[in-house]
BATORDO-910903 format. One line per field, with one value per residue (C-alpha): z, y, x negated. Coordinates in pm, 1 decimal, decimal comma. Layout:
N
up <- [Z ...]
north <- [Y ...]
east <- [X ...]
! end
This chain:
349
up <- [2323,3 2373,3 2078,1 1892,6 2128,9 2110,6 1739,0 1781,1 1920,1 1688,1 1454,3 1640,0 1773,1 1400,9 1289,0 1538,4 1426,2 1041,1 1127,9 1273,5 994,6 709,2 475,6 304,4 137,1 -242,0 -284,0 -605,3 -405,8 -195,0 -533,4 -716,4 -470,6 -362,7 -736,1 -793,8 -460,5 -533,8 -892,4 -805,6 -516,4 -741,2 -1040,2 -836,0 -885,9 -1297,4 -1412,0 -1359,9 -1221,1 -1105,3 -1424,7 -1640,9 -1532,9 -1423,5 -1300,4 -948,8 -1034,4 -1344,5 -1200,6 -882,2 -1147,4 -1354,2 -1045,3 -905,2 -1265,1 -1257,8 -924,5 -1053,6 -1311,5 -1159,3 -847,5 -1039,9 -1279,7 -1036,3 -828,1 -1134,0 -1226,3 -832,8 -842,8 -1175,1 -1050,2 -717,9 -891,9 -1094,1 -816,4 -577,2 -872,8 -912,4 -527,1 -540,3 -286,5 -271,9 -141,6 232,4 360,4 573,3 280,2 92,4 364,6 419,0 66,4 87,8 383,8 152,9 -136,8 139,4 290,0 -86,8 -88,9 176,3 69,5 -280,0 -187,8 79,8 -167,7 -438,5 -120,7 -57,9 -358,1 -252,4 160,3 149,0 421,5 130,1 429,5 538,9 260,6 303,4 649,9 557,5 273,4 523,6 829,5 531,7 416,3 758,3 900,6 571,2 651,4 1010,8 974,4 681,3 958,5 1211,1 996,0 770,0 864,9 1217,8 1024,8 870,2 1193,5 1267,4 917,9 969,4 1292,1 1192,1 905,4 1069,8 1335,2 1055,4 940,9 1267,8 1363,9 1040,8 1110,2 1429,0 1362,3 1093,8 841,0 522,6 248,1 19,6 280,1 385,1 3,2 -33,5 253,5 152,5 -180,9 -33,6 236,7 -110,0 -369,4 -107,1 181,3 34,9 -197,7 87,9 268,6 60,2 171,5 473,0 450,3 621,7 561,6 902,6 1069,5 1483,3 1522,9 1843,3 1949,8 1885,3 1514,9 1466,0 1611,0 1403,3 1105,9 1169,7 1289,9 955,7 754,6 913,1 823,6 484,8 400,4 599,3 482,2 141,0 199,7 462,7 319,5 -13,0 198,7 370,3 -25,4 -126,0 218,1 136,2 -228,4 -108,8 -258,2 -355,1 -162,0 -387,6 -256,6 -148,6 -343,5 -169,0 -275,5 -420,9 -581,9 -736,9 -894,2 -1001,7 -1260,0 -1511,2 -1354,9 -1400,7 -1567,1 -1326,6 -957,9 -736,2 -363,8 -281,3 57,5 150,6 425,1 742,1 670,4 348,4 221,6 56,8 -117,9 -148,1 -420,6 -367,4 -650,8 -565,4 -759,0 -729,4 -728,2 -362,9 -416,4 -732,5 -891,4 -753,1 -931,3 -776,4 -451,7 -201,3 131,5 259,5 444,4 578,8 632,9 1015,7 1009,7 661,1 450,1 184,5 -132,8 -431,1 -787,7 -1101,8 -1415,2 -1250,0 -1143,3 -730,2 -691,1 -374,7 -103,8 127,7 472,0 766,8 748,8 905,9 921,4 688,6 382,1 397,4 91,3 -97,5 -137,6 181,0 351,2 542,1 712,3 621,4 753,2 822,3 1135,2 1159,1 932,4 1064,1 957,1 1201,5 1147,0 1307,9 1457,0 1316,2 1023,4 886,1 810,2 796,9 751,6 1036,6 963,5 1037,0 882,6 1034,8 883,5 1105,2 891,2 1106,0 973,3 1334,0 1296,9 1614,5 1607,2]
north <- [-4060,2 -3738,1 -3635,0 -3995,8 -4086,6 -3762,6 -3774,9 -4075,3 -3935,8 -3709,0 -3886,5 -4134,1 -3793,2 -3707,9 -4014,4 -4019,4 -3660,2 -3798,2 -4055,3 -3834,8 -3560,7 -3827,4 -3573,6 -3304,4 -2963,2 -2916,5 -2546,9 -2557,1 -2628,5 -2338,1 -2105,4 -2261,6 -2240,9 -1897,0 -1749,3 -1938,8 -1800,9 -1472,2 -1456,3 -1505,7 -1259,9 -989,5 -1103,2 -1092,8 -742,3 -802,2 -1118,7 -1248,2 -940,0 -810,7 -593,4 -865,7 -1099,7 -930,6 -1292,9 -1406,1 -1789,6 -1711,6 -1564,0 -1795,9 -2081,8 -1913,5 -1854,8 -2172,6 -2360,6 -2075,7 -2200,3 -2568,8 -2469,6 -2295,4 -2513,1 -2825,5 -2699,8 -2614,0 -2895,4 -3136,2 -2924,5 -2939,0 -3342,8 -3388,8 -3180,7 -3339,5 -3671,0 -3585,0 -3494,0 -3783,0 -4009,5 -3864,4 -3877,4 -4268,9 -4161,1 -4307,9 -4187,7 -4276,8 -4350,4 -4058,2 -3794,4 -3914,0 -3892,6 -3536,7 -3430,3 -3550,2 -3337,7 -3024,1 -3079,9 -3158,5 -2782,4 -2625,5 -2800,7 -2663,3 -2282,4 -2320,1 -2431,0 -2159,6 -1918,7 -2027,3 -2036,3 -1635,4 -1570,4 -1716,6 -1680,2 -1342,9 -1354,1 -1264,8 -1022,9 -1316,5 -1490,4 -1406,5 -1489,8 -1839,2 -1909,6 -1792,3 -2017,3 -2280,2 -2260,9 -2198,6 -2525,2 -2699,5 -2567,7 -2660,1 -2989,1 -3089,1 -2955,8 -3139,3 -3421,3 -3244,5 -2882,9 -2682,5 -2383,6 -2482,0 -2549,0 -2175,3 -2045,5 -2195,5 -2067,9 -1705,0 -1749,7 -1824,1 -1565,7 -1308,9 -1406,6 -1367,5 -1129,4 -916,2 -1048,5 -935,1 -596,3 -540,9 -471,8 -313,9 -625,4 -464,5 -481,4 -805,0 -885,0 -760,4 -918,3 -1260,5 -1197,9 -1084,3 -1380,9 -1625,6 -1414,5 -1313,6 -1525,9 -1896,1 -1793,0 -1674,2 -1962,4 -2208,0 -2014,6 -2095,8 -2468,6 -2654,8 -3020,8 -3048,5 -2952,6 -2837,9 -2513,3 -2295,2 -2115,0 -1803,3 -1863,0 -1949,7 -1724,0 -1451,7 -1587,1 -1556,5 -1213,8 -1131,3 -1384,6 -1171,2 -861,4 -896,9 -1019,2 -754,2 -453,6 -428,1 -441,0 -237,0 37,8 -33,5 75,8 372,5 537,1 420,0 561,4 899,7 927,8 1114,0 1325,3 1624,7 1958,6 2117,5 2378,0 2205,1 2241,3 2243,9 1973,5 2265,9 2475,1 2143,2 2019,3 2353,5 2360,1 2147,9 1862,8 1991,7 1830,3 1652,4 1611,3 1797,3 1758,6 1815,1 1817,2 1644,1 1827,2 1654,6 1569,2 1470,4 1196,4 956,9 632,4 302,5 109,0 -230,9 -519,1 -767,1 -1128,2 -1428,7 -1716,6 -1591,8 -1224,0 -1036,6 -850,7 -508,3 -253,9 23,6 -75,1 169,8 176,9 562,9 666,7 1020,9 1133,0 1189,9 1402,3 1600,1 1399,5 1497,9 1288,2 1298,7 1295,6 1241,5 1366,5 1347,1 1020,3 934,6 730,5 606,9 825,9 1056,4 1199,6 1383,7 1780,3 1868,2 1467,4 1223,3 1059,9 728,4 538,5 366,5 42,7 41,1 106,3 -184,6 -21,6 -164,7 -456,4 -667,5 -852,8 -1012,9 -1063,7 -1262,5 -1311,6 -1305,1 -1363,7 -1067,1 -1131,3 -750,0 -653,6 -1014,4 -1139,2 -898,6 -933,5 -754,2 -696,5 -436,3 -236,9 -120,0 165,5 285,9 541,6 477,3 96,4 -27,5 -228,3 -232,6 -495,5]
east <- [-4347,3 -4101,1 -4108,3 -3994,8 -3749,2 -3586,5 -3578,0 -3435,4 -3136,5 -3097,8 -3042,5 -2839,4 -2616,9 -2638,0 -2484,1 -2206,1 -2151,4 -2096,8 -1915,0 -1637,4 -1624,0 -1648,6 -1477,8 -1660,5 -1457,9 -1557,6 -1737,6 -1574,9 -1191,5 -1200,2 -1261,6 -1052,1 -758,9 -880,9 -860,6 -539,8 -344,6 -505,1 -370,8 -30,5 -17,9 -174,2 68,3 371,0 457,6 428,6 588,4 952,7 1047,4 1405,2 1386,4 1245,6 1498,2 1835,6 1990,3 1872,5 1897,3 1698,4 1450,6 1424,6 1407,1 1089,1 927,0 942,2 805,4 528,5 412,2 438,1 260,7 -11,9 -23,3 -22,1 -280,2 -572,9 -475,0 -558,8 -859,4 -978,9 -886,7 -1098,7 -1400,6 -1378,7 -1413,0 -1688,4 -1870,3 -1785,4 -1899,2 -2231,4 -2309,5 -2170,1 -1908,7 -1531,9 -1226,6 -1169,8 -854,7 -845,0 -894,4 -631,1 -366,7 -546,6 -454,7 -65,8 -81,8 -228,7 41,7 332,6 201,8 219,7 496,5 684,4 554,1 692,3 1059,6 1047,6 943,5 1233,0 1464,3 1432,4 1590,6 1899,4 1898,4 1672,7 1341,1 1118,6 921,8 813,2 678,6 332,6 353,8 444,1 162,7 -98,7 51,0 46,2 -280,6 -421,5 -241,1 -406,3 -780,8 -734,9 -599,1 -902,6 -1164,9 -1061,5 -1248,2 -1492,6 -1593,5 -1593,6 -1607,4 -1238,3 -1098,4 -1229,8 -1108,6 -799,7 -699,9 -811,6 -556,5 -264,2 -348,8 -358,9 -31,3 128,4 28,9 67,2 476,5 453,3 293,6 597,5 303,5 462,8 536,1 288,2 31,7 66,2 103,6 -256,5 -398,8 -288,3 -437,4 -778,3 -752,4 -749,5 -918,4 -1209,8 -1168,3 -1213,1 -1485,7 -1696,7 -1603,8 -1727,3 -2054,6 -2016,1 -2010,9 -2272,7 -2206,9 -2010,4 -2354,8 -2279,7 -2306,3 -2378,4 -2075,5 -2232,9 -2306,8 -1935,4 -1857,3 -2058,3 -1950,3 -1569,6 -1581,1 -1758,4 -1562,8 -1268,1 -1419,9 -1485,0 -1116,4 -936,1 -1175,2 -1096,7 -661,1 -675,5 -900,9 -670,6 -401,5 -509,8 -583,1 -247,6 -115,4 -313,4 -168,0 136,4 367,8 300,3 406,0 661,1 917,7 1220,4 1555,4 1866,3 2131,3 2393,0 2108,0 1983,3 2305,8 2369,6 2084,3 2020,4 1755,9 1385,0 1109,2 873,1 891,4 1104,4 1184,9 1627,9 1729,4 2055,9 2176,7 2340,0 2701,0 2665,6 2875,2 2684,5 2908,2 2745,4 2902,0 2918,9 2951,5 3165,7 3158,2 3184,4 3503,1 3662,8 3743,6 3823,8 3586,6 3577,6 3396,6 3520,6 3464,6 3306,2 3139,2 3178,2 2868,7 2756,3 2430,2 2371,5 2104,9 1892,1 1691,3 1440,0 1403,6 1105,5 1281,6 1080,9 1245,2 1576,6 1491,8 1452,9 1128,5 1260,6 1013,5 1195,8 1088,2 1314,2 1232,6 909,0 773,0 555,9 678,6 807,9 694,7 918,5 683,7 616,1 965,0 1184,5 1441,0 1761,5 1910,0 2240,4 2164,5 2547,7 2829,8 3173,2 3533,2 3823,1 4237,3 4393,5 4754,8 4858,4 4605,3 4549,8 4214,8 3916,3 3552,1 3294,0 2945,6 2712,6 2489,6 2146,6 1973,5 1650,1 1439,4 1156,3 1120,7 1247,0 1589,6 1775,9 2025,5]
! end
């Protein structure tokens, strides 16, 4: 009679369990989304570019109808599959999945104006921060009524992202990691769906470390080869032996030595100050610096005598923490800011 009545409850527990996760995540969803998030990550670097499009509107404008575009495309395709599939199973959609889906697009939604936003209020560091908070707080909220392994998904996510933000990981890694969190991470979680089936803690919690695993390896071991193509050791030029030759062919290394004034022209526009071309900040180097030039050209990697490179695609060390205006009694109005330039990638306000 154990046996039976045990059963019994089973299937009564199982029931109960069903009845709370009514909603079920697509396979086909999570690589859809995963190959579309992925695409434009890994795309970002190539279209609608600075060089490609010179004007900042412009370009904030293309970017924002490409992410329409792509957003809106695979969220049709994922609505039509999804339908499809619901039909042939004889299932309908519940009240709670569709409020679960405005929640999605109002998430995407908030990612894409924050996205078209940076090009006008800067903060672009942290735009794969945001997507991964975004899609993290989407995959969390869905398994709080379909999958456990979501809710676990989702946290890992956002925990990713904050912590990459927090770690000050270069753009270009974090760039790659979101990719590999879509592009890897929601294919092999669509692997890992089990029907909203209860787990032992243990099991989840083997298949988030590996989950975790398998979408940080490949960015982070991306990284390290990038990190290990340095520049190559040439004998160093000094600044007045340089500029009195004729630029070489290829790379060469010039030291600027301490002292060395080094003007920043500034372009000023816009409808309150005239245009001032000519307009200079005076700055002087504080202490030598080594630059890589390429045909004449600097590729934007430098390094302090006797330490490591600092790549230019991975270097954020300038910043303008504060900027105010003040009426002075004796000089008349003037404009503070300051300028924060930590070679080490540290900004100290």
């Amino acid at each position: 009679m154990a046996d039976p009545i045990t059963r019994q409850l089973d299937s009564i527990q199982s029931m109960l369990t069903r009845g709370q996760r009514n909603l079920r995540m697509e396979r086909h969803s999570l690589i859809l989304w995963g190959l579309a998030g992925a695409g434009l990550f890994a795309a970002s670097d190539l279209v609608f570019t600075a060089e490609q499009i010179p004007d900042t509107a412009s370009r904030a404008v293309a970017w924002l109808l490409l992410l329409a575009a792509v957003l809106g495309g695979t969220g049709f395709a994922d609505w039509h599959l999804t339908r499809r599939v619901k039909a042939a199973r004889d299932e309908t959609w519940s009240f709670i999945h569709r409020q679960v889906v405005k929640l999605l697009w109002l998430l995407m939604a908030v990612g894409t104006l924050f996205t078209f936003a940076t090009f006008f209020y800067g903060g672009a560091y942290m735009l794969c921060t945001v997507w991964l908070v975004m899609i993290g707080l989407a995959f969390y909220v869905h398994g709080l009524f379909s999958e456990e392994v979501l809710e676990w998904t989702g946290g890992i996510i956002i925990a990713i992202g904050v912590a990459g933000l927090v770690a000050r990981l270069p753009f270009e890694t974090m760039k790659w990691i979101a990719a590999a969190v879509f592009g890897i991470g929601l294919p092999l979680l669509s692997l890992l769906l089990d029907h909203g089936r209860a787990r032992p803690f243990l099991v989840r919690l083997g298949q988030s470390v590996g989950w975790t695993v398998a979408v940080l390896a490949v960015p982070l071991v991306a990284h390290r080869v990038a990190a290990s193509s340095l520049p190559p050791e040439l004998p160093v030029t000094a600044l007045a032996d340089y500029r009195a030759g004729a630029a070489p062919a290829g790379e060469t290394i010039v030291r600027l030595p301490a002292g060395q004034p080094v003007p920043v022209k500034v372009a000023v526009s816009g409808d309150l100050f005239r245009p001032a071309p000519d307009a200079v900040l005076p700055l002087t180097l504080d202490r030598p610096v080594e630059i890589l030039l390429r045909d004449g050209t600097p590729t934007g990697d430098l390094r302090l005598p006797g330490e490591p490179w600092q790549l230019a695609r991975e270097t954020r060390w300038i910043s303008i923490p504060w900027i105010r205006a003040r009426l002075d009694p004796t000089a008349g109005p003037v404009v503070e800011s300051a300028l924060v330039v930590d070679f080490h990638g540290h900004p100290r306000n």
